[in-house]
C-alpha positions as CSV (number, residue, x, y, z in Angstrom):
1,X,24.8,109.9,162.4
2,X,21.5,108.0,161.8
3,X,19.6,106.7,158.9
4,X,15.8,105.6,158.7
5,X,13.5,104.7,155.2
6,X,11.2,106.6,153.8
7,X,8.4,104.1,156.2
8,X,9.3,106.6,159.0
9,X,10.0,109.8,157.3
10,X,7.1,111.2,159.4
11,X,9.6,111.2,162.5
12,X,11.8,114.0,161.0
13,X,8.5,116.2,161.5
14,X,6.8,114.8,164.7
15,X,8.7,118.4,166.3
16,X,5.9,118.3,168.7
17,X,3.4,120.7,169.7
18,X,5.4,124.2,171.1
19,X,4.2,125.0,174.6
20,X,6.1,128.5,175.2
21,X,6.8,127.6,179.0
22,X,8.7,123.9,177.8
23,X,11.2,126.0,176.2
24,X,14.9,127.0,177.6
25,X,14.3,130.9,178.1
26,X,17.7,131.3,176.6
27,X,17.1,129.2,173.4
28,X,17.5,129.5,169.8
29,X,14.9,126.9,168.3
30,X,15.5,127.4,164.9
31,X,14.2,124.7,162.0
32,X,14.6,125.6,158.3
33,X,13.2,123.8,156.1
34,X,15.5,123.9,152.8
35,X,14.4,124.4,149.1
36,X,11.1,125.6,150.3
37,X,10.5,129.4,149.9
38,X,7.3,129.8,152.6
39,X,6.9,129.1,156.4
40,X,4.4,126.5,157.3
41,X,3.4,125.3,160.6
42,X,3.0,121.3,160.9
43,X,0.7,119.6,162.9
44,X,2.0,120.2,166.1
45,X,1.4,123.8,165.4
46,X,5.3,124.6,164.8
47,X,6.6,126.5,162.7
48,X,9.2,125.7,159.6
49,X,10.8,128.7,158.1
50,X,11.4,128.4,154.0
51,X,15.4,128.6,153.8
52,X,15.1,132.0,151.3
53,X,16.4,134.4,154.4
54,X,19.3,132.4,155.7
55,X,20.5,131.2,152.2
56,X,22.4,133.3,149.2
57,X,23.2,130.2,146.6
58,X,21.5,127.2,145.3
59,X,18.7,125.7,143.5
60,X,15.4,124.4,144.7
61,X,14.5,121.0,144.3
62,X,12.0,118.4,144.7
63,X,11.9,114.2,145.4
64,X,10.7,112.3,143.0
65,X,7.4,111.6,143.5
66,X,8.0,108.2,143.8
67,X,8.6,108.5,147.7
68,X,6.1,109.6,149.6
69,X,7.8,111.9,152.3
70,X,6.2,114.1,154.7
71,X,6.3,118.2,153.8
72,X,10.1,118.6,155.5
73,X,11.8,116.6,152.8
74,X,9.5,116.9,149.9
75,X,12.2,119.6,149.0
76,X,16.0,120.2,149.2
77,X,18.5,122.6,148.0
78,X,20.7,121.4,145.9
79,X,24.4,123.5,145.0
80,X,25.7,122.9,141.6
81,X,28.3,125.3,141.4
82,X,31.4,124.6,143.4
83,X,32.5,127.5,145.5
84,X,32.8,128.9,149.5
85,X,29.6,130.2,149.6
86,X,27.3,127.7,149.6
87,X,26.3,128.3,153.4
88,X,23.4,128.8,155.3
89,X,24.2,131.3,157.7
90,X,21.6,131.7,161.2
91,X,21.6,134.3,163.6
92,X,20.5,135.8,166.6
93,X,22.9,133.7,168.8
94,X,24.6,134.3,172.3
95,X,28.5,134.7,171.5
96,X,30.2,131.7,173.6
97,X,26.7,129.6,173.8
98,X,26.9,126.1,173.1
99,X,24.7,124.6,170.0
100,X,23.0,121.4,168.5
101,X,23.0,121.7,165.0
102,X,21.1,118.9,163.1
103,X,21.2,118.4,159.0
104,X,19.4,115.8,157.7
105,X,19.7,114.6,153.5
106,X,16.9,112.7,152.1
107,X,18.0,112.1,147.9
108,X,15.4,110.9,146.9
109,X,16.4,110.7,143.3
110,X,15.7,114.2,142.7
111,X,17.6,114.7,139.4
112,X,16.6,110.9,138.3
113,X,20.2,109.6,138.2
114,X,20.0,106.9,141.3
115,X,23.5,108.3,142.3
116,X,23.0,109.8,146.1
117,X,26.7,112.1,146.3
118,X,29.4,112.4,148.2
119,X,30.2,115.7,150.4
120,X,31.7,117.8,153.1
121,X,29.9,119.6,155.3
122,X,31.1,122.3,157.7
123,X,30.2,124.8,160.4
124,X,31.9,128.4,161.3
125,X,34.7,126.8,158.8
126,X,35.1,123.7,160.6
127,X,35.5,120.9,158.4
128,X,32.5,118.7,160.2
129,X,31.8,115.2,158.6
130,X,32.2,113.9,155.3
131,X,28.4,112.6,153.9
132,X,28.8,109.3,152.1
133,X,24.9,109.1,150.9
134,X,25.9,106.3,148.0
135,X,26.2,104.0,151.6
136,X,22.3,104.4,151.6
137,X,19.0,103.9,149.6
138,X,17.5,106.2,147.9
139,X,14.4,106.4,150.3
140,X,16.7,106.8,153.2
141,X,16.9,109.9,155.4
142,X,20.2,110.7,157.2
143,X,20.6,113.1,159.8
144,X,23.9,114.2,160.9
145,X,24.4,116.2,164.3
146,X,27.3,118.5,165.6
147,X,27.6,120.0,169.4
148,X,30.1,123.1,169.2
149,X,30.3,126.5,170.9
150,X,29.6,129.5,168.6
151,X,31.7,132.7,168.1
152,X,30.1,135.7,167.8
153,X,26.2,136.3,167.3
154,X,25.6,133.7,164.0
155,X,26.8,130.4,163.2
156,X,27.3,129.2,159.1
157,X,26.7,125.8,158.0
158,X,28.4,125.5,154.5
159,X,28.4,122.5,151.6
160,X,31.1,121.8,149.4
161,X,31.9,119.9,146.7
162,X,34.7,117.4,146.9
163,X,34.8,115.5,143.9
164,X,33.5,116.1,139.9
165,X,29.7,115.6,139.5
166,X,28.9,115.3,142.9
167,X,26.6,118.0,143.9
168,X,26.1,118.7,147.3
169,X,22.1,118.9,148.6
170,X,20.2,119.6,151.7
171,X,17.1,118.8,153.1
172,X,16.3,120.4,156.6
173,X,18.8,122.4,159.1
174,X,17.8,122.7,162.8
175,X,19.7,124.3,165.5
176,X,18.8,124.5,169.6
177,X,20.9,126.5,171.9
178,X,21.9,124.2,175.0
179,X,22.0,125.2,178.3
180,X,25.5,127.1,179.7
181,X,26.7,123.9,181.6
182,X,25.9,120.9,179.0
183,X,28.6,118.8,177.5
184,X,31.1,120.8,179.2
185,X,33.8,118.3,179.6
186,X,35.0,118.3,176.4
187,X,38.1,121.1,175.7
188,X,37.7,123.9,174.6
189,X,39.9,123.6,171.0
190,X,37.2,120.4,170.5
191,X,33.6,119.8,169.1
192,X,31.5,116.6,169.7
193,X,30.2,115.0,166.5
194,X,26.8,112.5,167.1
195,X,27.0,108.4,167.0
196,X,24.5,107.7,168.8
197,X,21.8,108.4,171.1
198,X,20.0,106.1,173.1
199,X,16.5,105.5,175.2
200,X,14.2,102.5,176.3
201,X,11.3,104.2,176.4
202,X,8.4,102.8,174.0
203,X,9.1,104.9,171.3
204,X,11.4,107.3,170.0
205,X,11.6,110.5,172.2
206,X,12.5,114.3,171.2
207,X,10.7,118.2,171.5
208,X,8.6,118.6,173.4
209,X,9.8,115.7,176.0
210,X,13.1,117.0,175.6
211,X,13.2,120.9,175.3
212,X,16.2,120.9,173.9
213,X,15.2,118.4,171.3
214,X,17.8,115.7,170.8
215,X,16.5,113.1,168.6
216,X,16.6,109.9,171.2
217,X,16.5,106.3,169.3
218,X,14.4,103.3,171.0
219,X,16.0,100.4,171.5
220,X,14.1,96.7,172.5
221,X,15.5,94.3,174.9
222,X,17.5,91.8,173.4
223,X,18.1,87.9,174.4
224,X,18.6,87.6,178.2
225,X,17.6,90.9,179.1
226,X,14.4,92.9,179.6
227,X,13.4,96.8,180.0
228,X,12.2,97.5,182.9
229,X,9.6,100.6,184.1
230,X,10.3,102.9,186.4
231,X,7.6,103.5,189.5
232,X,8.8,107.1,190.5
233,X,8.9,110.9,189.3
234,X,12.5,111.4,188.5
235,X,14.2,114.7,189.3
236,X,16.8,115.5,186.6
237,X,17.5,119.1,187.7
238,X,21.3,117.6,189.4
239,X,22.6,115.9,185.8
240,X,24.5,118.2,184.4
241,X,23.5,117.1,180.0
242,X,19.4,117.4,181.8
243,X,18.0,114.3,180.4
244,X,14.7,114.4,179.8
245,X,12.5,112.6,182.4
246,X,11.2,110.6,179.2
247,X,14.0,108.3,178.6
248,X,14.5,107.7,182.1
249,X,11.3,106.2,183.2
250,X,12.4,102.8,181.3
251,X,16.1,100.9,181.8
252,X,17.5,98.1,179.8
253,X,18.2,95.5,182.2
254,X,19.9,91.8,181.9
255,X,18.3,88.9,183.2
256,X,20.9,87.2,185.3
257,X,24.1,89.3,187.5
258,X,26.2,87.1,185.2
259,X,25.4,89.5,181.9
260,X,25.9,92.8,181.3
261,X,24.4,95.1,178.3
262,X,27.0,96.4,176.1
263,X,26.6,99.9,174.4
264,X,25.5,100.1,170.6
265,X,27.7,103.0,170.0
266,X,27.6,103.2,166.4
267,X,31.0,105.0,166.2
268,X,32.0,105.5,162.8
269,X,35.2,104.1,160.8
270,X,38.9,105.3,162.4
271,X,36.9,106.8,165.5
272,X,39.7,108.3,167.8
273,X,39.0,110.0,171.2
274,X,34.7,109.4,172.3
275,X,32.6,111.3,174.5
276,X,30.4,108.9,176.3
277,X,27.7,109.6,179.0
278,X,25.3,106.9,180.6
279,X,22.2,108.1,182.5
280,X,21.7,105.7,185.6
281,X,18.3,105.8,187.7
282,X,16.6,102.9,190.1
283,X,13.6,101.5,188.7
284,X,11.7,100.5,192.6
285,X,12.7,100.9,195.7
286,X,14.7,98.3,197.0
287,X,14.2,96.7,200.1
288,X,17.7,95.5,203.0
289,X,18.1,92.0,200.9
290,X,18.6,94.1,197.2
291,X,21.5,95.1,196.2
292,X,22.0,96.4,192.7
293,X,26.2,97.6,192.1
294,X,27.3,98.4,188.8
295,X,30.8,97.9,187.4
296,X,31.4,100.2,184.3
297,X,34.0,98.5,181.8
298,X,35.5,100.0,178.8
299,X,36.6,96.6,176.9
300,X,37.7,94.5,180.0
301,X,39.3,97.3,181.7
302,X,36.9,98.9,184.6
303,X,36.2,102.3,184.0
304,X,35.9,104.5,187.6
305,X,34.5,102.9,191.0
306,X,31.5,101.0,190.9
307,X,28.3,103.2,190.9
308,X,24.7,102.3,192.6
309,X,21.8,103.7,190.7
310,X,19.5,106.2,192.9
311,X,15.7,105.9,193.2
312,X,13.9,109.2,191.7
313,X,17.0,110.8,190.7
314,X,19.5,109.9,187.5
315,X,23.1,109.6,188.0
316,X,25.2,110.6,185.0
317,X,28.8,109.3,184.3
318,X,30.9,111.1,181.3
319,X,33.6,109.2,179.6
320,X,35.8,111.5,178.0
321,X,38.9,111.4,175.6
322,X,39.3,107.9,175.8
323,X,40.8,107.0,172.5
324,X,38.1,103.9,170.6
325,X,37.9,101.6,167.8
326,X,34.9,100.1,166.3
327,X,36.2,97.3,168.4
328,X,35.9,99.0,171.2
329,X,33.1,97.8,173.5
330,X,31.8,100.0,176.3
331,X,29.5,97.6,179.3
332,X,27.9,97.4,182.5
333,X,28.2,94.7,184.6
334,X,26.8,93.6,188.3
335,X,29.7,93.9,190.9
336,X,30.6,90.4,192.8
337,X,28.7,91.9,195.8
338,X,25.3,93.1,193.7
339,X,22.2,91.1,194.3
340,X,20.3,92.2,190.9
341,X,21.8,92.2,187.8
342,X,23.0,95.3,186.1
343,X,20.9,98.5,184.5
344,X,21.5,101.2,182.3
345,X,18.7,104.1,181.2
346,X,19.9,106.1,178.2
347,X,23.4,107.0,176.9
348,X,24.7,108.9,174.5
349,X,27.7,108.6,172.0
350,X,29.8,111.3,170.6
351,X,32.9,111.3,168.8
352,X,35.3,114.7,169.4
353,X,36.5,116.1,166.9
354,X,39.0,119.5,166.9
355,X,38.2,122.7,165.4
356,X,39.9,123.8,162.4
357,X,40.0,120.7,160.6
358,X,39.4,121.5,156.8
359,X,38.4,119.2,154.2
360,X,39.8,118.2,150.4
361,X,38.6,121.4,148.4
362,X,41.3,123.4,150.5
């Protein structure tokens, strides 16, 4: 789950211009924008559907105008009355596809009590994530994503109430079908919930560098370490979760074979079993003297063989159902034999979750 102020609200709409071709021929790219009652197409010429045709209940609201937000969470639809059908249902789906859904919340003190709620949201019935917004600002966004397969043709993402006076709101639903083979190592009785996800690159990178636009967070070197830019095209078309070539053509690297950089995974309180994948890929070619090895380690344990990162191509390695706590620490480091310290290009963080989990109002 991520969180931003109101300084960067402009992110949530930077959707990117829509060139037909960049798109998966298969996808759903779907982005409502909730509480507002008419389409409108941003800047990047896409186009933001009012929530009227895939929502029954509810009220429309707007931020106080206080924060200035960009026209995606200007409004939000809030659900005062307690009940099951506070769901946004989409359709037009593959039955059996695989799906991102995103929900973001931005309070912004819309009914002038400074009290952001508490909630549960769900999908197809799923109990999905409890949002705690009183454990942010007021002029915070904070976006929530799920990774599931879909049963049958439409998909429901529903609200509900959990505790008196705590009304359940929402400011923007997305969802984008992901191709057949993505994510795939997770069973199929399990979901993958989002922590974290991770780039380099200069700035923050989704849609249109990513077609399947998962919202990627830049991160800066820290002490002893530096990011490094790639000098070659990189072919993705062999990882099986298709990376974008964008968070690939930079790699966080430390400065001495001694240090290795440690995952911020972000994985939320009680965790449980994680679904981790780093993206590996060579930054130069390296000459008969360079070496670069790489030792993955989950705490001090190592995790698999040791891996060397290929020039032009990415190499991906999936963790899965290894069983974290927010003590956990996931690390590269340079073997005994590697000449260059370690690198790593992009990961992701995931927490799996099962299906039919249900929440307090049941």
């Amino acid at each position: 789950m991520g969180s931003t102020s109101s300084n960067d609200l402009t992110l949530l709409v930077l959707v990117l211009s829509a060139v037909l071709g960049s798109k998966p021929s298969f996808a759903a790219f779907v982005s409502i924008d909730c509480g507002a009652s008419d389409p409108y197409t941003d800047e990047n010429q896409i186009t933001w559907a009012g929530d009227d045709g895939y929502v029954q209940s509810g009220e429309s609201q707007q931020v106080d105008q206080l924060y200035s937000v960009g026209h995606v969470l200007s409004t939000l639809r809030v659900f005062p009355t307690s009940g099951n059908s506070n769901c946004y249902t989409i359709g037009g789906l593959q039955n059996g596809e695989r799906v991102l859904v995103r929900a973001t919340f931005f309070y912004g003190n819309y009914d002038g009590q400074n009290s952001p709620p508490t909630f549960d949201l769900y999908f197809d019935g799923n109990l999905w994530i409890t949002m705690t917004l009183s454990n942010y600002t007021e002029n915070t966004y904070v976006f929530t994503e799920a990774i599931y397969i879909v049963s049958g043709t439409a998909t429901s993402i529903c609200l509900a109430q959990t505790m008196p006076n705590q009304i359940p709101f929402i400011s923007s639903l997305e969802l984008r079908s992901l191709g057949p083979d993505m994510y795939g190592h997770v069973g199929a009785k399990y979901f993958l919930s989002g922590a974290n996800r991770a780039t380099f690159a200069k700035q923050s990178v989704r849609y249109p560098d990513d077609p399947y636009d998962r919202l990627w967070t830049n991160y800066a070197a820290g002490q002893s370490a530096e990011i490094l830019t790639s000098d070659a095209a990189i072919d993705v078309s062999t990882s099986e979760d298709q990376p974008p070539q964008a968070v690939l053509q930079n790699a966080y690297a430390t400065t001495s074979t001694s240090l290795g950089p440690m995952l911020d995974t972000e994985l939320p309180a009680g965790v449980g079993s994680v679904y981790v994948v780093m993206y590996f890929s060579e930054v130069t070619r390296l000459d008969s003297t360079q070496k670069r090895s790489i030792q993955i380690y989950i705490d001090n344990n190592p995790y698999l063989d040791p891996i060397i990162p290929p020039y032009g191509s990415v190499l991906e390695v999936s963790i899965t159902n290894v069983v974290a706590s927010l003590s956990t620490r996931f690390s590269v480091q340079a073997t005994p034999d590697s000449s260059l310290p370690p690198l790593i290009n992009a990961y992701e963080v995931y927490t799996i979750l099962p299906y039919g989990r249900t929440g307090k109002e049941n």
